[in-house]
Residue frames as qw, qx, qy, qz and C-alpha x, y, z in Angstrom:
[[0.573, -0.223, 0.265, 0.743, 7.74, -9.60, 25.33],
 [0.294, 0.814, 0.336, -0.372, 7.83, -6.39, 23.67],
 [0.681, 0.159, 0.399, 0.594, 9.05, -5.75, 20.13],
 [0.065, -0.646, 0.090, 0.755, 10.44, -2.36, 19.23],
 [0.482, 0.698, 0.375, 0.373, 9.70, -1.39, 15.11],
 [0.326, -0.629, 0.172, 0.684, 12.01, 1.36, 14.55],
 [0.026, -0.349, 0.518, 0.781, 10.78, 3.18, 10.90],
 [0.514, 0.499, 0.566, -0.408, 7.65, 3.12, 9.60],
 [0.162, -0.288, 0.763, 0.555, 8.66, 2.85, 6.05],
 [0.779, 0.209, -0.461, -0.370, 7.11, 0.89, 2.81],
 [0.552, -0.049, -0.785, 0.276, 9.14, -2.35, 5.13],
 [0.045, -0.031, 0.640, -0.766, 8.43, -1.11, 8.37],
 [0.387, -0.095, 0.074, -0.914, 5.07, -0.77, 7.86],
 [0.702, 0.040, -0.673, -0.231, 4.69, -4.08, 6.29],
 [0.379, 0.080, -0.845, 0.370, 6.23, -5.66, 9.29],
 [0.049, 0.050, 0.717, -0.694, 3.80, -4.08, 11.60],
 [0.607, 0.192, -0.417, -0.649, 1.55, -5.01, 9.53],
 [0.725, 0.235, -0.612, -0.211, 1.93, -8.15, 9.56],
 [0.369, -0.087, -0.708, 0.595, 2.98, -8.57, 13.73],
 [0.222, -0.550, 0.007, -0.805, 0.34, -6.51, 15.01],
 [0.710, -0.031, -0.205, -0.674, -1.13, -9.32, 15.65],
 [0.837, 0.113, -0.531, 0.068, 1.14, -11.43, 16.55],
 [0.525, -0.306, -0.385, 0.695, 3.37, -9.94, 19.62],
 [0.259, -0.858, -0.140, 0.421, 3.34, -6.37, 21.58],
 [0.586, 0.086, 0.001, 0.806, 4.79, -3.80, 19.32],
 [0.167, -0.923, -0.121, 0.324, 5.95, -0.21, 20.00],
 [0.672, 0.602, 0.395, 0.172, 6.80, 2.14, 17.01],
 [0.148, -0.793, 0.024, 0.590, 8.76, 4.89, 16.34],
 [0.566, 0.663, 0.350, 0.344, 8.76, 6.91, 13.29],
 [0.329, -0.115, 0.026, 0.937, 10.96, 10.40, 12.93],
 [0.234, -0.200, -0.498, -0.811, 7.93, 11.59, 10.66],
 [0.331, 0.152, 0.599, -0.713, 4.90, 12.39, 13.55],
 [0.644, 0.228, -0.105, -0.723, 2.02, 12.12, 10.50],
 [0.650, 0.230, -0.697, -0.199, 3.39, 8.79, 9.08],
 [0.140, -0.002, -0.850, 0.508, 3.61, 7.15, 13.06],
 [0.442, 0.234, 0.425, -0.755, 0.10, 8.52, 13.92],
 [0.648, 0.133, -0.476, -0.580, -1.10, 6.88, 10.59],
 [0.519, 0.102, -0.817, -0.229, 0.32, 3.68, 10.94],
 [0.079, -0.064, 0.696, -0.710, -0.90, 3.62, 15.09],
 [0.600, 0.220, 0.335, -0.692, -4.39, 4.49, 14.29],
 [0.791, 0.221, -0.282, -0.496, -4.69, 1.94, 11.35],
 [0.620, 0.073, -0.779, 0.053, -2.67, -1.31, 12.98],
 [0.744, -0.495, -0.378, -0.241, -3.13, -0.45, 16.77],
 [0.769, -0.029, -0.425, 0.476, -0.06, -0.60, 18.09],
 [0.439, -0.726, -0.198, 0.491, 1.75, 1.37, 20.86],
 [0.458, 0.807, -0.021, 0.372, 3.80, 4.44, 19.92],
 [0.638, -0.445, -0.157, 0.609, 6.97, 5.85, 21.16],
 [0.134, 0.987, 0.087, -0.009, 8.18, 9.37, 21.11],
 [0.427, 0.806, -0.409, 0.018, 11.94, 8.40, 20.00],
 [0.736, 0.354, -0.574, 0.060, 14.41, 6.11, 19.86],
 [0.014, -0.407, 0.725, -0.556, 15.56, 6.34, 23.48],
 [0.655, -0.140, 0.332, -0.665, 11.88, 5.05, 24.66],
 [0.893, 0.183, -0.222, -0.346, 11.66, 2.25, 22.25],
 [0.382, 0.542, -0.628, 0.409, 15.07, 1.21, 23.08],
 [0.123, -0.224, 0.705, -0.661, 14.16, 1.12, 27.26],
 [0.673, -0.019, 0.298, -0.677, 10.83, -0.24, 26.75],
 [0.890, 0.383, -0.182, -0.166, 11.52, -3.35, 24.32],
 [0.752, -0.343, 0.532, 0.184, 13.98, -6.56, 24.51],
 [0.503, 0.199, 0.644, 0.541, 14.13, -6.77, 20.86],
 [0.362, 0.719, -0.006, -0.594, 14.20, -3.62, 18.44],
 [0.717, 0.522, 0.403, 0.225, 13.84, -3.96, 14.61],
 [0.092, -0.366, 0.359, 0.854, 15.93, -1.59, 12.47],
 [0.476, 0.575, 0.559, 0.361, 13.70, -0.68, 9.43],
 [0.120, 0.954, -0.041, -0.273, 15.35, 2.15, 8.26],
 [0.730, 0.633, -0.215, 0.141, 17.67, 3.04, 5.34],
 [0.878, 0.029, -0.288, 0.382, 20.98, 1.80, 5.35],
 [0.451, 0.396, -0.243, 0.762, 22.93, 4.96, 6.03],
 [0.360, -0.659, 0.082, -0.656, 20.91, 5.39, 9.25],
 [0.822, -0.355, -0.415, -0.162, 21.52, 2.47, 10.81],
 [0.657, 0.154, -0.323, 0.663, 25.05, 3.46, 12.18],
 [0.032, -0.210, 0.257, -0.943, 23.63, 6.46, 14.01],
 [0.740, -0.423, -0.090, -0.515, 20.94, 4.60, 15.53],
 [0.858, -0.378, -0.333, 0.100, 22.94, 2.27, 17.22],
 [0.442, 0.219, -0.320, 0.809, 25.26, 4.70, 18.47],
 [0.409, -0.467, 0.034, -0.783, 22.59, 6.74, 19.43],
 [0.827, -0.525, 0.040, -0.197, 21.28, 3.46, 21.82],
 [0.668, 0.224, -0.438, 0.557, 24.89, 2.84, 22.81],
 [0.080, -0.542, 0.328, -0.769, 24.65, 5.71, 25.22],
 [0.819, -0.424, -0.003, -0.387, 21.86, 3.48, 27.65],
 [0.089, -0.365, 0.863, -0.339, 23.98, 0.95, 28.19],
 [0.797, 0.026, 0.183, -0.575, 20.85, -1.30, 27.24],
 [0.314, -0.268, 0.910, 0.031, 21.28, -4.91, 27.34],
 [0.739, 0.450, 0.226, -0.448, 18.79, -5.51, 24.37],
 [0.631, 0.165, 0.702, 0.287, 18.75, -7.25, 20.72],
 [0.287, 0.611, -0.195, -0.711, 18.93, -5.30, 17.84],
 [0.570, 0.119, 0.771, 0.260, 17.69, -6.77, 14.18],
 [0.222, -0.420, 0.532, 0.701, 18.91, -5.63, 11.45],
 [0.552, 0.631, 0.457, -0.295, 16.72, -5.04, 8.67],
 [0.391, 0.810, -0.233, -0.371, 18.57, -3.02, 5.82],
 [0.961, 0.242, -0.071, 0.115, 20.37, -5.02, 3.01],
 [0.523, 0.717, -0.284, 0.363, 23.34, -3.13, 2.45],
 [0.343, -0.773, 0.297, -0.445, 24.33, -3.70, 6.17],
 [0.710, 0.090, -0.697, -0.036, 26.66, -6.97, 6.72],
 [0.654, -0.697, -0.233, -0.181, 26.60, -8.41, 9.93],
 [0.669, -0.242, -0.290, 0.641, 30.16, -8.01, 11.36],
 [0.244, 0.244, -0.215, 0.914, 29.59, -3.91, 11.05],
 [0.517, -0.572, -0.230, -0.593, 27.02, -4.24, 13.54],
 [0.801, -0.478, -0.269, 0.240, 28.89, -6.24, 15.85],
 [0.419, 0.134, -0.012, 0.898, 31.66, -3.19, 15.17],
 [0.252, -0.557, -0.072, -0.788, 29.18, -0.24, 15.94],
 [0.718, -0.546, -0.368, -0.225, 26.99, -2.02, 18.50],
 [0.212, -0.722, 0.517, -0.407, 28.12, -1.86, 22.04],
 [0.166, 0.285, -0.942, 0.061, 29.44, -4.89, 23.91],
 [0.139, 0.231, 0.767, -0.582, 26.25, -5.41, 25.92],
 [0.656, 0.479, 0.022, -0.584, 23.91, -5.15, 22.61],
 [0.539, 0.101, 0.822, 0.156, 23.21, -8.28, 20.77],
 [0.468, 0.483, -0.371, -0.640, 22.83, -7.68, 16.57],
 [0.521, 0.312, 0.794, 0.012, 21.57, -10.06, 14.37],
 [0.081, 0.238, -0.538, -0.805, 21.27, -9.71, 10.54],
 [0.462, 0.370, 0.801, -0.087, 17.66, -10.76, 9.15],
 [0.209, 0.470, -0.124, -0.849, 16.90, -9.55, 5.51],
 [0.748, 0.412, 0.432, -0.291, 14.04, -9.93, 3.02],
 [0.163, -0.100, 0.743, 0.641, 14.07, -11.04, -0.31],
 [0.196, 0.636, 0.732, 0.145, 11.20, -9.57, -1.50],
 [0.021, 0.405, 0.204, 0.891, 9.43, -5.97, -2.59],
 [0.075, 0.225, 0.613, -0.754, 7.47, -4.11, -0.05],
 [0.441, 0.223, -0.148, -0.857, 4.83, -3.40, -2.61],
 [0.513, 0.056, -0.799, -0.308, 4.49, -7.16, -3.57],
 [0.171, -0.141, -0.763, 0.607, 4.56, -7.84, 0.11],
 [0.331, -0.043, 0.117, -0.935, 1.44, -5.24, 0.32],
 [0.773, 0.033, -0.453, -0.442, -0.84, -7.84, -2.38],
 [0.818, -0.155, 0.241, -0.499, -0.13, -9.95, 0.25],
 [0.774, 0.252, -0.435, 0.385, 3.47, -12.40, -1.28],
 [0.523, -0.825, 0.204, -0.068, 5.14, -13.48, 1.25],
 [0.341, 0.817, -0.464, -0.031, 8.90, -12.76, 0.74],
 [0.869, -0.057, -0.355, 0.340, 11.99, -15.23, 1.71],
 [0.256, -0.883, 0.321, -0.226, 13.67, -13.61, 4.46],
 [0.778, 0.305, -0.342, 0.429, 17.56, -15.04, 5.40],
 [0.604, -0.693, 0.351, -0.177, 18.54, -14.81, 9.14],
 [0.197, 0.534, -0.785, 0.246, 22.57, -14.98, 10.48],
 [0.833, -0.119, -0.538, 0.059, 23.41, -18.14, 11.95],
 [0.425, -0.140, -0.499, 0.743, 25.10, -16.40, 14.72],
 [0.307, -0.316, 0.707, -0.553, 24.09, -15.53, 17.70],
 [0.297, -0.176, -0.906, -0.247, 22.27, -18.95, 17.49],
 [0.055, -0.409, -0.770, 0.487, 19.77, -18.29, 20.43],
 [0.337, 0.570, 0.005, -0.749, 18.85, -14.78, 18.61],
 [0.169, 0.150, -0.798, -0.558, 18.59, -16.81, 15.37],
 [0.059, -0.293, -0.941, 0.161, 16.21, -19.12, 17.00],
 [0.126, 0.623, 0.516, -0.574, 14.01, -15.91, 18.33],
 [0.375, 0.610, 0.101, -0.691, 13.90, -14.22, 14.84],
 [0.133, -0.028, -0.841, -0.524, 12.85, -16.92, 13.19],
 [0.028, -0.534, -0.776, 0.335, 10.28, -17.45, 15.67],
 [0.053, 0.634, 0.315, -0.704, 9.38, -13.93, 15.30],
 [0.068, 0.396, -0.578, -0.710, 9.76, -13.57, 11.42],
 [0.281, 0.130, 0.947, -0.083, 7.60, -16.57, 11.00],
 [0.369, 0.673, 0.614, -0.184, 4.37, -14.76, 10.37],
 [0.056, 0.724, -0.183, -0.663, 6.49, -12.31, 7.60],
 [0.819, 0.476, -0.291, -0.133, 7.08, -15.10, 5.29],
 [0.964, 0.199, -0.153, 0.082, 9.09, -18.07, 4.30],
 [0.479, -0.795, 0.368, -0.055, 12.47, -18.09, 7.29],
 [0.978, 0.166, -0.023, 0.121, 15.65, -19.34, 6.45],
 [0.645, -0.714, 0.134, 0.236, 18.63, -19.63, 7.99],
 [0.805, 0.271, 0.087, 0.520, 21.87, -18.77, 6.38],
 [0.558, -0.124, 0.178, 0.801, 23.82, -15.84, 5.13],
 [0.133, 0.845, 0.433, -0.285, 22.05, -12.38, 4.68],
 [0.115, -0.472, 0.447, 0.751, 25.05, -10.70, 3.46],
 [0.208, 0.084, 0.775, 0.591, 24.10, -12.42, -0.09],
 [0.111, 0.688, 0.668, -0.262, 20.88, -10.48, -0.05],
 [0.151, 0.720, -0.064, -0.675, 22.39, -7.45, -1.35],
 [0.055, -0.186, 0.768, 0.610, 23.79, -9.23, -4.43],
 [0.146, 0.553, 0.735, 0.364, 20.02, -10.93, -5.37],
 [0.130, 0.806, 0.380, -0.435, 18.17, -7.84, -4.50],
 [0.075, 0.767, -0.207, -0.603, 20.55, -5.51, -6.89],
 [0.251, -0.031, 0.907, 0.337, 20.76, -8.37, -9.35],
 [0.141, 0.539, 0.818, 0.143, 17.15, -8.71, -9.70],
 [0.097, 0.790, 0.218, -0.564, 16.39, -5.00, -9.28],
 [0.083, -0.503, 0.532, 0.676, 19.44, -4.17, -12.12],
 [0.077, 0.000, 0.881, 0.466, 17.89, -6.85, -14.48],
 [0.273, 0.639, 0.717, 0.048, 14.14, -6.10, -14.42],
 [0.170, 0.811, 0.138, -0.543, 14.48, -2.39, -15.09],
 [0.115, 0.319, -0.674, -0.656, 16.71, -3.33, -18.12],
 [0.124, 0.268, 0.895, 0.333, 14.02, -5.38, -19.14],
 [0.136, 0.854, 0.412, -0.287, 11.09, -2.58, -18.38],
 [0.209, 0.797, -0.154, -0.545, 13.49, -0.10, -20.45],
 [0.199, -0.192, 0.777, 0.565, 14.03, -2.64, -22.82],
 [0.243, 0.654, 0.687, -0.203, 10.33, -3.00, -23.33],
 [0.073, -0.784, -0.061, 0.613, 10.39, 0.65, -23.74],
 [0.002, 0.566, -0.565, -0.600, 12.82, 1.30, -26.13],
 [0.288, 0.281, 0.874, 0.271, 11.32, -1.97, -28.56],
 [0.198, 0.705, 0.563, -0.382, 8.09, -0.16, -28.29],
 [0.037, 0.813, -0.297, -0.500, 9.52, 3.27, -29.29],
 [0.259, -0.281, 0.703, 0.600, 11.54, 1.34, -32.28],
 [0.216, 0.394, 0.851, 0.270, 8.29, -0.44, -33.90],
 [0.119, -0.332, -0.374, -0.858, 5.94, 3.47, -33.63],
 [0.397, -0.750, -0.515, -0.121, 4.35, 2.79, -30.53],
 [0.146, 0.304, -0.237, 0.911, 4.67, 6.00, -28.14],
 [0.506, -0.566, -0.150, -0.633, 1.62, 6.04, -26.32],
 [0.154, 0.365, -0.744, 0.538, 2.90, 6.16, -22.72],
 [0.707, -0.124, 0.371, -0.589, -0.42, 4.53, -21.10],
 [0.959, 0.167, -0.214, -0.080, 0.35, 1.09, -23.55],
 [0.443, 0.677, -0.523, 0.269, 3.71, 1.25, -22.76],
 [0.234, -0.241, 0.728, -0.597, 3.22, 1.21, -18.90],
 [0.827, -0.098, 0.293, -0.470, 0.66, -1.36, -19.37],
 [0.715, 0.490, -0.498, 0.037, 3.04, -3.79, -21.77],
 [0.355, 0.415, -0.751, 0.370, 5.38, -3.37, -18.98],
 [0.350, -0.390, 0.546, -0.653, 3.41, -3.46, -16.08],
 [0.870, 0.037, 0.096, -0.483, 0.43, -6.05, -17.13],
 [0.857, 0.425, -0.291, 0.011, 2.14, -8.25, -19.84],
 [0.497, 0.434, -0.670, 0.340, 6.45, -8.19, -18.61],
 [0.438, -0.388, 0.506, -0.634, 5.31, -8.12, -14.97],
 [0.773, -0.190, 0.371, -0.477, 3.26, -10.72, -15.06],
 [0.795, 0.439, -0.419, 0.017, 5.25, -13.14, -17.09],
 [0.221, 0.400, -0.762, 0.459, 8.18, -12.74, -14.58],
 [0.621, -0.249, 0.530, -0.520, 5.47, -13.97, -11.91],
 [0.852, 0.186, 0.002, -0.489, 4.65, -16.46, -13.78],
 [0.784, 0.295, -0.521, 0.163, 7.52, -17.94, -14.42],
 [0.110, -0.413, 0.768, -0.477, 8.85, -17.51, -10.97],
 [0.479, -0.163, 0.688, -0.520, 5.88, -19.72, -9.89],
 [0.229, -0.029, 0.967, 0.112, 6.00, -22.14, -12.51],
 [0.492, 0.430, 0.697, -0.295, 2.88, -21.31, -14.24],
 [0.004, 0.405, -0.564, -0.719, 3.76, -20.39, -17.49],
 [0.835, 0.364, 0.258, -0.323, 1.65, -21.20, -20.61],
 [0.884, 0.291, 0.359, 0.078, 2.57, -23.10, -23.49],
 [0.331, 0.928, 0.046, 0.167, 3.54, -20.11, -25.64],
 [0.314, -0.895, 0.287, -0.133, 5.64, -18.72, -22.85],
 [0.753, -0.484, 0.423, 0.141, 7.37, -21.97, -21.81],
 [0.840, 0.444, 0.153, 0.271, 8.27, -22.64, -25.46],
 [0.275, 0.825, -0.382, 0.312, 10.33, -18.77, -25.46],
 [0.429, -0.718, 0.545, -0.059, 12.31, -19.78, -22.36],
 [0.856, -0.203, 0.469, 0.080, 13.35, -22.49, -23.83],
 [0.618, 0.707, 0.112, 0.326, 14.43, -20.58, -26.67],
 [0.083, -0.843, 0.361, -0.390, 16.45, -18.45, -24.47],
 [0.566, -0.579, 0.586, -0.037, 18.01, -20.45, -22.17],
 [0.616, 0.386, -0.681, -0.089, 18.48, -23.58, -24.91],
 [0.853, -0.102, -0.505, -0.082, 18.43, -26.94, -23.93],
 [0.704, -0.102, -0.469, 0.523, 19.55, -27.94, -20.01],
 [0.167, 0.107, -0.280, 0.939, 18.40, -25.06, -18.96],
 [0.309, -0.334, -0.534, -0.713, 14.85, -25.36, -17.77],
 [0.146, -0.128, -0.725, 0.661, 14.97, -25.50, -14.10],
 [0.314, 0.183, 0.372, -0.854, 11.96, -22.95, -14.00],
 [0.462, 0.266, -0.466, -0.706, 9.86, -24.36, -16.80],
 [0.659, -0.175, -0.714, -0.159, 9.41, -28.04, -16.26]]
């Protein structure tokens, strides 16, 4: 079976990254340099636009930004291709894909919870695949498998943690900042290492529970009793 990768992205790339290896895929990028990169450094096939990948593949990925996805599936609406499309972008829910998509294209919502850069080092993200179509649910989990940690539910809610967690670590990288700046430090190489080395790696740390001593004590100053779900 042959899987289409549509966008060669920071995600896209991951993904074929991470499937080269696993099933047949064939690529298409808009951007000839960035497709010829990612060809010569994972292997894969290439296409020469959306119409090929589309006729040559049972299943295409979207990975491309949200406000393209509506003119790519119009654009394969014209074939009349019985195929699978899978959704990739957050901000995309999964009834306006069955509303664009033609009647004789199958959509499916499957989005990450995770950072393509984190995803680079090698974390692998939670990803949240629609319960409906249930047979396509079935195949991109199967097929998602080797991206990271598959679970079935409700993708829609994907935009809310992504912009949650996005909204709340930059206030905490320009709170950094601005502390810094209050106490006389200015030197923009500590700063970006405070935030990157030190606030970064706390928040890993507590996501995976490995907090020291020090650390677990503040959260527990901050959250106050009954609230230590990550900590103990």
């Amino acid at each position: 079976m042959r899987i289409g990768i549509i966008g060669t992205g920071r995600m896209g790339k991951e993904l074929v990254r991470r499937l080269a290896d696993k099933v047949y895929l064939v690529v298409f990028d808009r951007n000839p340099a960035i497709l010829k990169e990612v060809a010569k450094e994972y292997n894969v096939s290439t296409a020469t636009g959306i119409e090929e990948v589309a006729k040559s593949c049972s299943i295409v990925i979207l990975a491309i930004p949200d406000k393209e996805v509506s003119g790519c599936i119009r654009a394969i609406n014209k074939w009349h291709l019985p195929i699978s499309l899978i959704n990739i972008a957050t901000n995309i829910s999964q009834s306006e894909l069955e509303q664009i998509a033609a009647p004789e294209i199958r959509c499916i919502n499957v989005k990450i919870v995770g950072h393509a850069g984190e995803m680079a080092l090698g974390l692998a993200p939670v990803i949240l695949v629609s319960r409906e179509p249930k047979d396509l649910a079935a195949v991109a989990k199967q097929l998602f498998a080797p991206v990271g940690q598959v679970v079935i539910g409700d993708p829609d809610v994907v935009r809310f943690i992504n912009t949650i967690a996005t909204e709340q670590a930059l206030a905490a990288a320009v709170n950094i900042e601005e502390k810094l700046l209050d106490c006389g430090i200015s030197d923009d190489d500590i700063i970006r290492g405070a935030i990157r080395q030190v606030g970064a790696g706390v928040m890993k740390a507590y996501a995976d529970q490995e907090l020291g001593p020090f650390a677990r004590e503040l959260v527990r100053n901050i959250w106050g009793k009954g609230k230590e779900k990550l900590v103990d």
